[in-house]
Chimera marker file (.cmm) of the C-alpha trace (Angstrom):
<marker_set name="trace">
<marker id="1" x="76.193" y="-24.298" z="33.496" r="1" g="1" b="0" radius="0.5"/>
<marker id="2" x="74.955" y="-20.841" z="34.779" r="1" g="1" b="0" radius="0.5"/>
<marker id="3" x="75.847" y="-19.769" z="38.471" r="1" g="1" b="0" radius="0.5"/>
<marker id="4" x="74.079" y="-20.468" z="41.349" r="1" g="1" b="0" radius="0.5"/>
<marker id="5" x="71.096" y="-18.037" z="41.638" r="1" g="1" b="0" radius="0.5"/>
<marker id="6" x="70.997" y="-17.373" z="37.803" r="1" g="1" b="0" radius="0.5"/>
<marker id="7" x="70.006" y="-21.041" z="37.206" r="1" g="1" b="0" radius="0.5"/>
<marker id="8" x="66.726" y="-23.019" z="37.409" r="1" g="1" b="0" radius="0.5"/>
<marker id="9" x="67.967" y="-26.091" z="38.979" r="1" g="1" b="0" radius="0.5"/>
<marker id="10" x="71.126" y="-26.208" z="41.149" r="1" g="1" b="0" radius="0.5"/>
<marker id="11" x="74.245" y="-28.313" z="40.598" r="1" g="1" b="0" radius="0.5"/>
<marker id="12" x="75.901" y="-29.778" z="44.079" r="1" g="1" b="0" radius="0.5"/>
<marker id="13" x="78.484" y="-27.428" z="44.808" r="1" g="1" b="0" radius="0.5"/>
<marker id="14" x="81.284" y="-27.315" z="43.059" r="1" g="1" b="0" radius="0.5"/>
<marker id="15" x="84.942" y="-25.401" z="42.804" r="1" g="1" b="0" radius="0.5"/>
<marker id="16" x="83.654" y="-22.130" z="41.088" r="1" g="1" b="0" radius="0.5"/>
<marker id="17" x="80.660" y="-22.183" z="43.424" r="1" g="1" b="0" radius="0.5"/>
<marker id="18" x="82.926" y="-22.436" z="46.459" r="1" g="1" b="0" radius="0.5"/>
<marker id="19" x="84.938" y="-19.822" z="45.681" r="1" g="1" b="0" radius="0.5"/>
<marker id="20" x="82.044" y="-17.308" z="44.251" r="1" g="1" b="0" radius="0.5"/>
<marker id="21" x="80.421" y="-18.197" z="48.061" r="1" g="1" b="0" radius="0.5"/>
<marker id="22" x="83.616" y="-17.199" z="49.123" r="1" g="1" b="0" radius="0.5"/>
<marker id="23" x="84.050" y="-13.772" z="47.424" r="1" g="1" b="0" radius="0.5"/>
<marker id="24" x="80.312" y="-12.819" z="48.627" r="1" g="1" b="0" radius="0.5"/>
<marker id="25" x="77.416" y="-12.044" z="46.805" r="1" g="1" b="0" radius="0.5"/>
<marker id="26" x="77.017" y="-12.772" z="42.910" r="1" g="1" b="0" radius="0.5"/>
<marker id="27" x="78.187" y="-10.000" z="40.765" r="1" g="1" b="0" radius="0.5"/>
<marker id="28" x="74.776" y="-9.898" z="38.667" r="1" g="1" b="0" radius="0.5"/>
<marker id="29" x="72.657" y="-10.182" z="41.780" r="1" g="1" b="0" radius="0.5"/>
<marker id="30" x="74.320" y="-7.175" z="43.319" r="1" g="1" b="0" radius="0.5"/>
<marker id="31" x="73.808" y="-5.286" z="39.685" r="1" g="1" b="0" radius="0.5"/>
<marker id="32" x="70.104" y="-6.351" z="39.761" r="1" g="1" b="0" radius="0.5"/>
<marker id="33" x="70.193" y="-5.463" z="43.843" r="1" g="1" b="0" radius="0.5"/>
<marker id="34" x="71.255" y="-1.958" z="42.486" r="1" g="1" b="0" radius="0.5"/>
<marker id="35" x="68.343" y="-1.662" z="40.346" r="1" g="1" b="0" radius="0.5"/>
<marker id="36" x="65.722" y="-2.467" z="43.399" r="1" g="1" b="0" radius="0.5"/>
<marker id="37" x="63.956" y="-4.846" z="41.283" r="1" g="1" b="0" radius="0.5"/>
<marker id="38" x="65.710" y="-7.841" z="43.362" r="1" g="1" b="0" radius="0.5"/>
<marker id="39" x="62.743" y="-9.440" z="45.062" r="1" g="1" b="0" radius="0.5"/>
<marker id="40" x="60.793" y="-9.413" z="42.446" r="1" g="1" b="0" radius="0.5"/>
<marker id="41" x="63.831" y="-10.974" z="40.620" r="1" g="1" b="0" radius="0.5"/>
<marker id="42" x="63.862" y="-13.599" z="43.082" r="1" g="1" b="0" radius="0.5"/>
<marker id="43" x="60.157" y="-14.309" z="42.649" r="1" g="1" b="0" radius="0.5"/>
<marker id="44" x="60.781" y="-15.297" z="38.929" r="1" g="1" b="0" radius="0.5"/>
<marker id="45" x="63.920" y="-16.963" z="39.621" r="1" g="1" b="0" radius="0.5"/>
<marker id="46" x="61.551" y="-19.262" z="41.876" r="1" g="1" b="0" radius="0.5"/>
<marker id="47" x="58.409" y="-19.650" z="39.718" r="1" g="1" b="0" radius="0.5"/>
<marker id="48" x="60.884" y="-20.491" z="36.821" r="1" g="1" b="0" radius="0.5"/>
<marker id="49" x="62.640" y="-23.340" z="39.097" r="1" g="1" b="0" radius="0.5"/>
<marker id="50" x="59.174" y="-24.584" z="40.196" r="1" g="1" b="0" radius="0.5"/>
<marker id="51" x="57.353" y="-24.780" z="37.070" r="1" g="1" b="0" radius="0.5"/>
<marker id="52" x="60.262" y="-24.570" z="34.784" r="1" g="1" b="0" radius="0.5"/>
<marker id="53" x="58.298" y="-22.934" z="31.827" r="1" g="1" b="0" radius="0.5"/>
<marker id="54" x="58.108" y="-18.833" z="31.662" r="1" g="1" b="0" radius="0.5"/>
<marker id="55" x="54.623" y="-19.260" z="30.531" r="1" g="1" b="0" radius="0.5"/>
<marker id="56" x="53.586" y="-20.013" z="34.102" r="1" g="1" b="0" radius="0.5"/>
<marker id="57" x="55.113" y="-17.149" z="35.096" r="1" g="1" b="0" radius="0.5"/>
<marker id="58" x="54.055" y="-14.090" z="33.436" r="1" g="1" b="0" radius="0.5"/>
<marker id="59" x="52.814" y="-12.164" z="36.710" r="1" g="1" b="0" radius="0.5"/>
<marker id="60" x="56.510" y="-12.055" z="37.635" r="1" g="1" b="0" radius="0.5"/>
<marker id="61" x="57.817" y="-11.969" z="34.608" r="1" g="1" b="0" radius="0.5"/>
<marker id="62" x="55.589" y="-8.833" z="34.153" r="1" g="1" b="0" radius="0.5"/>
<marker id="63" x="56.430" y="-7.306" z="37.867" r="1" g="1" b="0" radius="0.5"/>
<marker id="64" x="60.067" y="-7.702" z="36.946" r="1" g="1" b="0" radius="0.5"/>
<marker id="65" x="59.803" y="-5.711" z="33.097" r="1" g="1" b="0" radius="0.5"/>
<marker id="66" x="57.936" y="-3.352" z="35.166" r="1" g="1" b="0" radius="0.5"/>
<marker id="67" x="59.960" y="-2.687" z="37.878" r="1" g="1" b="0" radius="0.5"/>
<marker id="68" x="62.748" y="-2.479" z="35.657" r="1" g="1" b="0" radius="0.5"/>
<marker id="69" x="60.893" y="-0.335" z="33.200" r="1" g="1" b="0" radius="0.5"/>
<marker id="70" x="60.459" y="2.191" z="36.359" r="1" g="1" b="0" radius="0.5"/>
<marker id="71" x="63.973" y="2.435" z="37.027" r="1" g="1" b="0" radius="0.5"/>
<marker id="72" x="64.583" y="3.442" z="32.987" r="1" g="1" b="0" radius="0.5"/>
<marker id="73" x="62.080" y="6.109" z="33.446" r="1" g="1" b="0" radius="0.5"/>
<marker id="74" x="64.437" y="7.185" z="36.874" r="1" g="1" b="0" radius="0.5"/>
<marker id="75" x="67.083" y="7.173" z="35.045" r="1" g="1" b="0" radius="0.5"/>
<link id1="1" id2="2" r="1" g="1" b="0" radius="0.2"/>
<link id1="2" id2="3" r="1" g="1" b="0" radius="0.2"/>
<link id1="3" id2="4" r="1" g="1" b="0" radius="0.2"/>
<link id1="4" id2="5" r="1" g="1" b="0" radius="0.2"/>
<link id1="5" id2="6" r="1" g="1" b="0" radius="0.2"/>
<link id1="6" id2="7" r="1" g="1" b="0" radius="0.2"/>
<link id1="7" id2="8" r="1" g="1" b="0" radius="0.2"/>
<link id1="8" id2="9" r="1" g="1" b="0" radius="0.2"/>
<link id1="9" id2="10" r="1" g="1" b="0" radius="0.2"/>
<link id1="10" id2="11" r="1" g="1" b="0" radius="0.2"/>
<link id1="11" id2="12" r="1" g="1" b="0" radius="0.2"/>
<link id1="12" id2="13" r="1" g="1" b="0" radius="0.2"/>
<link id1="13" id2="14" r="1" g="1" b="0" radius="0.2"/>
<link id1="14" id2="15" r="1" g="1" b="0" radius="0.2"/>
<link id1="15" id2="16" r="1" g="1" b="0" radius="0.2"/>
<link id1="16" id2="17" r="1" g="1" b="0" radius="0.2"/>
<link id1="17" id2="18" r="1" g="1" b="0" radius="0.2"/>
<link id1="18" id2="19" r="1" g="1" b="0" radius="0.2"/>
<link id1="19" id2="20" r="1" g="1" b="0" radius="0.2"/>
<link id1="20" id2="21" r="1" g="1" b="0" radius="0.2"/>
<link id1="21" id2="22" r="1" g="1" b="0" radius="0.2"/>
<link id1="22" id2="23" r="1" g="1" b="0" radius="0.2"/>
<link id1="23" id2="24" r="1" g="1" b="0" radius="0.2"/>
<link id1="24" id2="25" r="1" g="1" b="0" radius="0.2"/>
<link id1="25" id2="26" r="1" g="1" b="0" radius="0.2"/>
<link id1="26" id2="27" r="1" g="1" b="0" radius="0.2"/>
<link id1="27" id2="28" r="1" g="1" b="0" radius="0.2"/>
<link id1="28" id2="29" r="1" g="1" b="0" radius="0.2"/>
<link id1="29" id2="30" r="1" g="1" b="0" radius="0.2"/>
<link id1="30" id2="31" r="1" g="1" b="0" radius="0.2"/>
<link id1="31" id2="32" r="1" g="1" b="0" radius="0.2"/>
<link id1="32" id2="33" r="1" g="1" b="0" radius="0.2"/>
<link id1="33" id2="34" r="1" g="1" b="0" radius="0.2"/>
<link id1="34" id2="35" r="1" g="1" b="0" radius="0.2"/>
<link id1="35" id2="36" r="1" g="1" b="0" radius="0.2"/>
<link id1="36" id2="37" r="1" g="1" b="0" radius="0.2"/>
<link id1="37" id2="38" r="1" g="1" b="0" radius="0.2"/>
<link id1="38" id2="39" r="1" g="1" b="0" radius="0.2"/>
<link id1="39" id2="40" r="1" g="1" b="0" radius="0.2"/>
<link id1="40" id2="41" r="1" g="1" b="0" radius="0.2"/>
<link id1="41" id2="42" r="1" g="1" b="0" radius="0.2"/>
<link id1="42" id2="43" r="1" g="1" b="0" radius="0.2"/>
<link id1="43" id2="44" r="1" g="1" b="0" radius="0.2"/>
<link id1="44" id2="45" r="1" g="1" b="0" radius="0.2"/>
<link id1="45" id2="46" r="1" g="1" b="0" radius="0.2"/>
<link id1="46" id2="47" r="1" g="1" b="0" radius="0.2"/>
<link id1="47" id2="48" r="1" g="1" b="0" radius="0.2"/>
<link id1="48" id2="49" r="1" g="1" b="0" radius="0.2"/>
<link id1="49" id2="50" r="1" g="1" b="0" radius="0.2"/>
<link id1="50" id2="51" r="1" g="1" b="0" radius="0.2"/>
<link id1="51" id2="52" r="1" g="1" b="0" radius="0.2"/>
<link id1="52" id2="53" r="1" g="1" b="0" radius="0.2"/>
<link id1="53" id2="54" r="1" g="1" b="0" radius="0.2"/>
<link id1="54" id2="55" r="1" g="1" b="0" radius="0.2"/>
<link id1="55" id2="56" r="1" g="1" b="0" radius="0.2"/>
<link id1="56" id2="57" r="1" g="1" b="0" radius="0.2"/>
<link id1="57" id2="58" r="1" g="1" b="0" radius="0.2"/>
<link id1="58" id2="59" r="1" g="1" b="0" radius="0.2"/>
<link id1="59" id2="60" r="1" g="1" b="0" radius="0.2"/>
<link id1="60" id2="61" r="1" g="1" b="0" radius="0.2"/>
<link id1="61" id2="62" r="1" g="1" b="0" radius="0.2"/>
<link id1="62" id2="63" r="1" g="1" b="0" radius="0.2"/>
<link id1="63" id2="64" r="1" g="1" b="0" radius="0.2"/>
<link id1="64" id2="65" r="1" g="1" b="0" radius="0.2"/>
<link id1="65" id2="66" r="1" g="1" b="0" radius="0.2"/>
<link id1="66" id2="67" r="1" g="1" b="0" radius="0.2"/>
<link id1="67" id2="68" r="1" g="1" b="0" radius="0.2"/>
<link id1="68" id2="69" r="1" g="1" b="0" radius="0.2"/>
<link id1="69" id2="70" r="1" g="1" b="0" radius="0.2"/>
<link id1="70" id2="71" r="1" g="1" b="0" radius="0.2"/>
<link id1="71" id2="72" r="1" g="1" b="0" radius="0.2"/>
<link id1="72" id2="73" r="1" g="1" b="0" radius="0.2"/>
<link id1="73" id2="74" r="1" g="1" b="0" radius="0.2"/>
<link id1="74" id2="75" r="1" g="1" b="0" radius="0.2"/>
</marker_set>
C-alpha cells in the first residue's frame, strides 16, 4: 500500500508508518514542498480521498500541472 499522505484512504498505523512519523516528514512531500506546489498538492490529495475519482477533480488536478508547469519554466 502507498504511504501515508500519498494514498487516498489511510490504513491504521502500522510499523513502517511509525517509524516514517518518526524520521519526520515524507521524503516525496518534502520533494514536492521544494517545488512550492505543496498546497495545491494537498488540495488534490483531498478531493481524490473525498470523491475518489480524478474526474471530480480537474480544478486541482489542473492548479497542480500548472503550478508545476511554472516551476519548469523557473527552472
Amino acid at each position: 500500500m502507498a504511504k501515508a499522505g500519498h494514498s487516498w484512504s489511510r490504513a491504521p498505523a502500522g510499523k513502517e508508518e511509525e517509524e516514517e512519523e518518526e524520521d519526520g516528514e515524507d521524503p516525496l512531500d518534502a520533494r514536492i514542498a521544494r517545488t512550492g506546489c505543496l498546497e495545491q498538492h494537498r488540495e488534490l490529495q483531498e478531493c481524490m480521498e473525498q470523491h475518489r475519482d480524478w474526474r471530480h477533480c480537474q480544478t486541482q488536478l489542473r492548479a497542480f500541472g500548472a503550478c508545476m508547469a511554472r516551476r519548469e519554466e523557473r527552472e
